[in-house]
C-alpha positions in Angstrom: 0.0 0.0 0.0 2.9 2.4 0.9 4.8 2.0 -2.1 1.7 2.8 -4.5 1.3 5.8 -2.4 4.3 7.1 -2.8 4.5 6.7 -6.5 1.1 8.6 -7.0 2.8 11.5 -4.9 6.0 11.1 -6.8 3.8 11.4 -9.9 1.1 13.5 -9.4 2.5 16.1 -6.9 1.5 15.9 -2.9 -2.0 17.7 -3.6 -3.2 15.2 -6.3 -1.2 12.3 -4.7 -3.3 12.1 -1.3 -6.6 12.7 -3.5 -6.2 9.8 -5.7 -4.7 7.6 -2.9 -8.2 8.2 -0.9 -9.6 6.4 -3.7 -7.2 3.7 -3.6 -6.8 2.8 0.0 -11.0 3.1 0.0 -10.7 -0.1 -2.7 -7.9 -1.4 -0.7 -9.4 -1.2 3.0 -12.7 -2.6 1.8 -13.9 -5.6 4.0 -11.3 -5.5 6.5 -12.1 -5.0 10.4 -13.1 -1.3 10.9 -12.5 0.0 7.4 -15.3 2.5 8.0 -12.9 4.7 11.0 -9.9 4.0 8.3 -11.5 5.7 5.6 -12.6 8.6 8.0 -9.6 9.0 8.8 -7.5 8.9 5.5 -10.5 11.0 3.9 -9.3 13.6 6.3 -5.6 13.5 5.5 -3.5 16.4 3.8 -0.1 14.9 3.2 1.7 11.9 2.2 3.7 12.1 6.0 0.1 11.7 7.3 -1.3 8.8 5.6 1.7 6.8 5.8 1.3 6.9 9.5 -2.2 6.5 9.1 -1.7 3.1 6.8 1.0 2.2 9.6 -1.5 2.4 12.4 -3.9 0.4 10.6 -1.9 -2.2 9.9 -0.7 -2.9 12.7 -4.0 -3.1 14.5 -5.3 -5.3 12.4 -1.6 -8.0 12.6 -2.5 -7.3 16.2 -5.6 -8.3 16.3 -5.2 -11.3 14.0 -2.6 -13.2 16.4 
């Protein structure tokens, strides 16, 4: 997920970047434990620093949770 992210803002600039990669990490996030408070929350970031921590978090919740 992290790596796709960084190529849209590498692409695309910082302002288009964390737009599209809403979209993607929507897709992405879909059916997992509490997407819904994901997407909130990455709907409301402004920067690629932001969602990276953001994707982090979520992550690791979710190996948490799983073991």
């Amino acid at each position: 997920m992290q790596d796709e992210l960084l190529d849209e803002y590498n692409e695309k600039g910082e302002v288009i970047g964390v737009c599209e990669a809403r979209k993607h990490l929507g897709w992405y996030s879909a059916g997992i434990r509490d997407s819904a408070l994901f997407r909130d929350l990455v709907n409301r970031a402004t920067s690629y620093d932001e969602m990276r921590s953001l994707i982090f978090e979520y992550i690791m919740k979710n190996e948490t949770d799983c073991q």
